[in-house]
VEXDRENKE-454600 format. One line per 2 residues: their letters; for each residue z, y negated, x negated of C-alpha. Coordinates in Angstrom, 1 decimal. Layout:
N
A = Z/Y/X; ...
// end
This chain:
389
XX = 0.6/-0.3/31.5; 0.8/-4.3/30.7
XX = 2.4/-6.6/32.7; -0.5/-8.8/34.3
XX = 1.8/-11.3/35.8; 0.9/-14.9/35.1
XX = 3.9/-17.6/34.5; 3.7/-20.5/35.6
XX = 2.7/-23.0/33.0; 5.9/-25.7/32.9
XX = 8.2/-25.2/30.0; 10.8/-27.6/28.5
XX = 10.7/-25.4/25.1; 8.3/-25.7/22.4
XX = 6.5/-23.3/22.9; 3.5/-22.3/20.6
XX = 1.4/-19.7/21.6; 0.4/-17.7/24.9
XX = 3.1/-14.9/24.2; 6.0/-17.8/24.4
XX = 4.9/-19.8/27.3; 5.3/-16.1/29.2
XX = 8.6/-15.7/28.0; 9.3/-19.2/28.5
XX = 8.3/-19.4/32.0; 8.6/-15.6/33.7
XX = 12.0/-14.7/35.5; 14.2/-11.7/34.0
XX = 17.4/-10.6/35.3; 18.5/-9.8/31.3
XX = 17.1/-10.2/28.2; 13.7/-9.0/27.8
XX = 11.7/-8.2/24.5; 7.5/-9.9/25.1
XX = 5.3/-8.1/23.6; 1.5/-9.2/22.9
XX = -0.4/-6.2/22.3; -3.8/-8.0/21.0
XX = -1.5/-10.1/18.6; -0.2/-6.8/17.4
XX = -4.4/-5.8/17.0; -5.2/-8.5/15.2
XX = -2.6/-7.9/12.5; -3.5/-4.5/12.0
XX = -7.2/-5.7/11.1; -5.8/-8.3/8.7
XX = -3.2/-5.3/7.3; -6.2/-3.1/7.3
XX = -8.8/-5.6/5.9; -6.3/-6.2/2.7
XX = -5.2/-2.5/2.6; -8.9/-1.4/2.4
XX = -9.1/2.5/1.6; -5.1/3.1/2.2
XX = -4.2/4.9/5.7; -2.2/2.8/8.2
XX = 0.8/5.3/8.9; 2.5/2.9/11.7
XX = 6.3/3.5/11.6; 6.9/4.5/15.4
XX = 10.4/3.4/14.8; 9.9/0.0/14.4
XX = 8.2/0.0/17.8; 7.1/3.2/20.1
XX = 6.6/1.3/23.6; 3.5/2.8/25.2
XX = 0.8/-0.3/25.1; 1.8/-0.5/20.9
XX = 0.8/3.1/20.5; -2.0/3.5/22.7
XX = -3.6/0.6/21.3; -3.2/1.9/17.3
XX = -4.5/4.9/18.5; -7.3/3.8/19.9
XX = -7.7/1.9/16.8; -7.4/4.8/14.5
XX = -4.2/4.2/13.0; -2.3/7.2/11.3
XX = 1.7/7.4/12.5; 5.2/7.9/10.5
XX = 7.1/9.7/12.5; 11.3/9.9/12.4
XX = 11.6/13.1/14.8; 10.3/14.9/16.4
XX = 10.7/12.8/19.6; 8.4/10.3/18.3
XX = 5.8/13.0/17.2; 5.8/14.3/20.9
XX = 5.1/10.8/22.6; 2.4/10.4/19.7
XX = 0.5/13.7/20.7; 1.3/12.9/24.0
XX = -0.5/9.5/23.7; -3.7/11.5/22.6
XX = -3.2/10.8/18.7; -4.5/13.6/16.2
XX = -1.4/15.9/14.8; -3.5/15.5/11.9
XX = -3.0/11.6/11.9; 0.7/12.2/12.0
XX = 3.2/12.7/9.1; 6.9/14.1/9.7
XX = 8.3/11.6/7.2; 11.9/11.2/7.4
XX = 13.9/13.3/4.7; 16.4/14.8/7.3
XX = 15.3/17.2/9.8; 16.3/20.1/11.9
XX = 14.6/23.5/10.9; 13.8/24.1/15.2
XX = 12.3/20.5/14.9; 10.2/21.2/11.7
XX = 9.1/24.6/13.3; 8.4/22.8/16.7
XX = 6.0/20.4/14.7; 4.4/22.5/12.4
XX = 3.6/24.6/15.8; 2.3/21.6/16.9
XX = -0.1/21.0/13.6; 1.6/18.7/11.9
XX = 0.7/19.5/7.9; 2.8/17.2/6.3
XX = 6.5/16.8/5.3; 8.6/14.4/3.3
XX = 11.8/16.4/1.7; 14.0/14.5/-1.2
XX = 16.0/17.9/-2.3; 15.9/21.8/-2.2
XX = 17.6/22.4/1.0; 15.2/20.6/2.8
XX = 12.2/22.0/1.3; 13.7/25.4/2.1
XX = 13.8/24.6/5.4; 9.9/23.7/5.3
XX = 8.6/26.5/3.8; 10.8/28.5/6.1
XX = 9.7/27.0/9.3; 6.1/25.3/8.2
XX = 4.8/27.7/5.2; 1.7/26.4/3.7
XX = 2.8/22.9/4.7; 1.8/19.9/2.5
XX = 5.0/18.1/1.2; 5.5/14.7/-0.9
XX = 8.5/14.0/-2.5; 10.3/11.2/-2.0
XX = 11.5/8.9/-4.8; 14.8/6.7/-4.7
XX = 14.1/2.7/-6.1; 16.7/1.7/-7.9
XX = 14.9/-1.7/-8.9; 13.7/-3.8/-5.3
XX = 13.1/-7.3/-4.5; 13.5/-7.2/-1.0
XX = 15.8/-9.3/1.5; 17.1/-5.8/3.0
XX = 17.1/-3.0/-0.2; 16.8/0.2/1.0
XX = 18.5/2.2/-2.2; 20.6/4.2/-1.4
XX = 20.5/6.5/1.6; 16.7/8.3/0.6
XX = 15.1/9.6/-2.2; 15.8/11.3/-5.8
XX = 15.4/10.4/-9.2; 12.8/11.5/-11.7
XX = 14.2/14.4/-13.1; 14.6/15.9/-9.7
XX = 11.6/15.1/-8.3; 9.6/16.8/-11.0
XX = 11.8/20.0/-10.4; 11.2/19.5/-6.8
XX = 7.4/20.0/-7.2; 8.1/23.2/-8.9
XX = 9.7/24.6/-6.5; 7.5/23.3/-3.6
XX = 4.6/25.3/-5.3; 7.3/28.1/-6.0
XX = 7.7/28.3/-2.2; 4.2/28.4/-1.4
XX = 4.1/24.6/0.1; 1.3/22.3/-1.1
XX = 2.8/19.6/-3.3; 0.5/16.3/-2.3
XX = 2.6/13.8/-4.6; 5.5/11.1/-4.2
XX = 7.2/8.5/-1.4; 9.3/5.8/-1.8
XX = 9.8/2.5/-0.1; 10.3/-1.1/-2.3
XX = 12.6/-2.4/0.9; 12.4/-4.1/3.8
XX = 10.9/-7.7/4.3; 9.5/-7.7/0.7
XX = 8.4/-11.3/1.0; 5.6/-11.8/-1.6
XX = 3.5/-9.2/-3.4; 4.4/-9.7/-7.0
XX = 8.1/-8.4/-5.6; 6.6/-5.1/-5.9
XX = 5.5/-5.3/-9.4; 8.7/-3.8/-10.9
XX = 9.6/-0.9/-8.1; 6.0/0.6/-9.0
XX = 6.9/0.3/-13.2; 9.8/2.7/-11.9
XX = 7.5/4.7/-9.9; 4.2/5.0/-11.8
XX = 6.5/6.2/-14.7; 7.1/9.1/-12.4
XX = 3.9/9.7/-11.4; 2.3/9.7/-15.1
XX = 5.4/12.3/-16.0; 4.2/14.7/-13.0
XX = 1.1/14.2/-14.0; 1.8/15.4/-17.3
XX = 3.5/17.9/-16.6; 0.6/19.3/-14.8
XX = 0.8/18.6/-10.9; -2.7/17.8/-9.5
XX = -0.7/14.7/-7.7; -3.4/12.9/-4.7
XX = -1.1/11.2/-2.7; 1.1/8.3/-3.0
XX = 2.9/6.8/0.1; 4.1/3.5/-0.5
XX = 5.9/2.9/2.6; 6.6/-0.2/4.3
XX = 8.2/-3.1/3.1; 5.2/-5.3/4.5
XX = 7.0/-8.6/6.0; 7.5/-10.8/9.3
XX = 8.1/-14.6/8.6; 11.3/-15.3/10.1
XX = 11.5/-19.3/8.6; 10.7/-18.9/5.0
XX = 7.2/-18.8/3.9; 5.2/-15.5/3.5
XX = 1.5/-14.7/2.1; -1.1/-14.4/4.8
XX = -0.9/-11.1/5.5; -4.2/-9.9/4.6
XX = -3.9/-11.7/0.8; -0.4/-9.7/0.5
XX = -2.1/-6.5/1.2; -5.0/-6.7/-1.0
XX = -2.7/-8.2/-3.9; -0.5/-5.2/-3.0
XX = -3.5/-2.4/-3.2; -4.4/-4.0/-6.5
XX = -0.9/-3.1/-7.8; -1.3/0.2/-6.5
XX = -4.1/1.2/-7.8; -3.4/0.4/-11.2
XX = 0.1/2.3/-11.4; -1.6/5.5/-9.6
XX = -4.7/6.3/-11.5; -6.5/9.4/-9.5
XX = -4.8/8.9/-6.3; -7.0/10.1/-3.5
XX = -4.6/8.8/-1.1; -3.0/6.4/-0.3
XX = -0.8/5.8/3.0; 1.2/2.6/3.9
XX = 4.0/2.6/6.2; 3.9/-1.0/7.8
XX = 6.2/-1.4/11.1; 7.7/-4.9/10.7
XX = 4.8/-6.2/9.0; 2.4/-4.9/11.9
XX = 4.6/-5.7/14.9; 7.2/-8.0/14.6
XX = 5.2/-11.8/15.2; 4.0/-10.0/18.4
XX = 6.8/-10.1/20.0; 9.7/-12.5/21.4
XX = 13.1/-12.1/23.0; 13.8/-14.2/26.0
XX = 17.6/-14.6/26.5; 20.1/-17.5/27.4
XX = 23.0/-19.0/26.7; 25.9/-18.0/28.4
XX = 29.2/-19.5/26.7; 29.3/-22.5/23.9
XX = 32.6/-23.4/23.1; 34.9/-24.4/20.1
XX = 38.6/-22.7/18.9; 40.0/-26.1/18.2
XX = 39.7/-29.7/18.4; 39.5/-29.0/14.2
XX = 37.1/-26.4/14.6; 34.0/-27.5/12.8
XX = 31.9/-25.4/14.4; 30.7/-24.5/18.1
XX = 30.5/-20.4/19.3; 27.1/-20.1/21.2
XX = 27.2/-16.8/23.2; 24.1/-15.4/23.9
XX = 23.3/-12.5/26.5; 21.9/-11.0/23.9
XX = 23.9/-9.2/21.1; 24.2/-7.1/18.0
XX = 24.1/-4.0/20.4; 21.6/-4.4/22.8
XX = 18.7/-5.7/20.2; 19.8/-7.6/17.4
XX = 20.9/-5.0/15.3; 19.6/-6.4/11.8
XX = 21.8/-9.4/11.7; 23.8/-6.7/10.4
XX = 25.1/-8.7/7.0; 22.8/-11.4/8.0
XX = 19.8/-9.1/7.0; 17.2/-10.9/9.1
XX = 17.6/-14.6/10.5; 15.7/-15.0/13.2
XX = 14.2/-18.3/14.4; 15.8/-19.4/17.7
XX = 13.8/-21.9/20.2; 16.0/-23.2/23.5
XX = 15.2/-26.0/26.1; 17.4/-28.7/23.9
XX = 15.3/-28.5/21.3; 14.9/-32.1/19.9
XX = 18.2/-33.5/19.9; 20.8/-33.6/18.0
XX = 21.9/-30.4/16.3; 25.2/-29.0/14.3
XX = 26.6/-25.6/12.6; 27.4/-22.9/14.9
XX = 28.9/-19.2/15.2; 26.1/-17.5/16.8
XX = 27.8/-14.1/18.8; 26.4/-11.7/21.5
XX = 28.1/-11.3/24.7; 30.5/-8.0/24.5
XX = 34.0/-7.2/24.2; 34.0/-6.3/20.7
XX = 34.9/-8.7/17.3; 32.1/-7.0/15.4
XX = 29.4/-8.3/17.8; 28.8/-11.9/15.7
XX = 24.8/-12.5/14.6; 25.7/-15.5/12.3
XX = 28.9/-16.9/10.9; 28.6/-16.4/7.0
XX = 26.0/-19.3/7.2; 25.8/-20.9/10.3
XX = 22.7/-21.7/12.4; 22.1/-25.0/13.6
XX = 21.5/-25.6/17.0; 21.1/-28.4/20.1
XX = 24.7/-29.7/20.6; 23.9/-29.9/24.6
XX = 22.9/-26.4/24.6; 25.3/-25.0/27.9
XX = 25.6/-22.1/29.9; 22.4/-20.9/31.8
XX = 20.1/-22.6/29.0; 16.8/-20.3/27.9
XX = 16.5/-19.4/24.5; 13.4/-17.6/22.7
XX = 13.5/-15.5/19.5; 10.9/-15.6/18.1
XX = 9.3/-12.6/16.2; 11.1/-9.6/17.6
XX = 9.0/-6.9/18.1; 10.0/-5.1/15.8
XX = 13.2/-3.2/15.0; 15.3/-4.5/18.5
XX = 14.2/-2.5/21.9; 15.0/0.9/19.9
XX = 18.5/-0.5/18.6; 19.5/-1.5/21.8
XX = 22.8/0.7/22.9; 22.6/2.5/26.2
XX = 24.8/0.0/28.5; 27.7/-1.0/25.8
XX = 30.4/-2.3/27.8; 28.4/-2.0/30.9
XX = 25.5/-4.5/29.4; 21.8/-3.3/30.3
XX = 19.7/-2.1/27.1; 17.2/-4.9/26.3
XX = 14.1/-4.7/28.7; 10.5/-4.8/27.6
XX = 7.4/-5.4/28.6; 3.4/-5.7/27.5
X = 1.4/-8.7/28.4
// end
């Protein structure tokens, strides 16, 4: 259920929409992820509107709290799912196994069996082990291959751990149809935050090559999934999200001639701007008197939300009660006993110098990709809490 609770309206930080004065203004013993479902609604139209004939398969992993799946559903979104976990609390939810693909590459045969039981039809596979393990446990299932992209634009590449290459992936549809499994077509994702739509241009070259080669070869291919990739601004400019799609589609459909369908993965893209983290300060300090830069220490770390400033992947936007005053470079770290828990030191945010213990800060678009990273009670520190307004 969402959280009907009203805060009061007085906030010292800039706050600039409904979802911010909440998080501004309500209490929380820890840091606690916001959520604003009908944001999350309204981006899904504008996704959708631009995306036109493609199927929305929402990545549950960027978000699977309750209100955010109930509400796609009832929307009649499609879902990626990562395991079967996720597929359960879809179905559970009351979404159609038939609106729900088992897409990550790596899966346990029980798991596969559990969901084909359950009527899931389609599987991603990148090899022959795992396609064995599909027609064992799911014969007759429909499988796409997934391709590796070797060429991407995006802030966070994703080129390594998924996918194969061309040669393989044409054998791989072989043997699919060898094994009695329905060979729908390809995967393959152009990377996360892929800020503007003509970033794409050259990961679909590299994959409509493929395509025309299966084609050739004589697969009746229908489905491409082009993933996600779809972004969230976090401080530097992005299209309107509904001119990105359709600019997208446009690509697509030109480097996929006779694809009946088309799925898009979007989890960042759909989620992230409806939500923000509410944490505070709890240490700002220098090494030195030569130390040229302050240490903030949030409550809030890389282990209990803010995974992806992994390598400085994603730099998020911070908004604190100082705002307005005079600012300088600092070491922005979480709060545990460990050296790897640092957000930003590479390049240094800038930040009030008066901020102090006890001060609230905001981050701003965090929906996505934080309450699911969050460790279970690292060093004795509570996951990050969520809720739904």
């Amino acid at each position: 259920m969402t959280q009907q609770i009203q805060p009061t309206p007085e906030t010292r930080l800039p706050v600039q929409n409904r979802l911010e004065a909440y998080a501004a203004t309500a209490t929380f013993d820890r840091p606690t992820l916001v959520l604003d479902v009908d944001r999350m609604e309204e981006q899904y139209h504008a996704l959708k509107r631009g995306l036109g004939r493609a199927d929305i398969h929402y990545a549950v992993k960027a978000n699977p709290h309750r209100a955010i799946l109930e509400r796609l559903i009832a929307l009649g979104s499609h879902f990626d799912a990562a395991s079967r976990g996720e597929i359960e609390l879809c179905l559970s939810l009351g979404a159609r196994a038939e609106h729900v693909s088992f897409g990550n590459t790596i899966k346990r045969a029980a798991d596969i069996a559990w969901a084909h039981s359950a009527g899931i039809t389609v599987f991603a596979a990148d090899c022959t082990q795992e396609l064995d393990k599909i027609a064992a446990n799911a014969p007759g299932a429909q499988v796409y291959i997934r391709l590796i992209v070797e060429t991407s634009n995006a802030d966070w590449p994703l080129t390594r751990k998924f996918g194969c290459d061309r040669a393989m992936a044409l054998e791989l549809l072989d043997y699919a149809r060898e094994l009695g499994l329905t060979p729908l077509g390809f995967s393959f994702h152009v990377g996360s935050q892929t800020r503007r739509a003509e970033f794409w241009e050259p990961t679909l070259a590299e994959m409509a090559e493929v395509w025309a080669d299966a084609k050739a070869a004589g697969h009746a291919l229908r489905l491409i999934n082009i993933g996600g990739g779809f972004p969230a601004f976090y401080g530097e400019a992005i299209e309107a999200p509904t001119d990105y799609a359709a600019h997208v589609m446009r690509l697509v459909e030109e480097a996929f001639p006779g694809a009946e369908r088309i799925m898009a993965e979007p989890g960042r893209g759909l989620v992230a701007e409806a939500g923000v983290i509410a944490c505070e300060v709890m240490l700002a300090s220098r090494k030195s008197e030569r130390d040229m830069h302050r240490w903030v220490y949030l409550s809030i770390g890389r282990f209990s939300g803010l995974a992806e400033t992994e390598g400085e992947a994603i730099r998020y936007e911070f908004v604190t009660e100082k705002d307005g005053g005079p600012t300088g470079p600092c070491i922005l770290a979480g709060p545990s006993c460990d050296s790897a828990d640092v957000l930003y030191e590479k390049r240094p945010m800038h930040l009030p110098l008066a901020l102090e213990a006890g001060d609230r800060v905001l981050i701003r678009n965090t929906g996505a990709y934080t309450s699911t990273y969050s460790s279970v009670c690292f060093n004795g520190f509570p996951p990050l809490d969520v809720i739904a307004i």
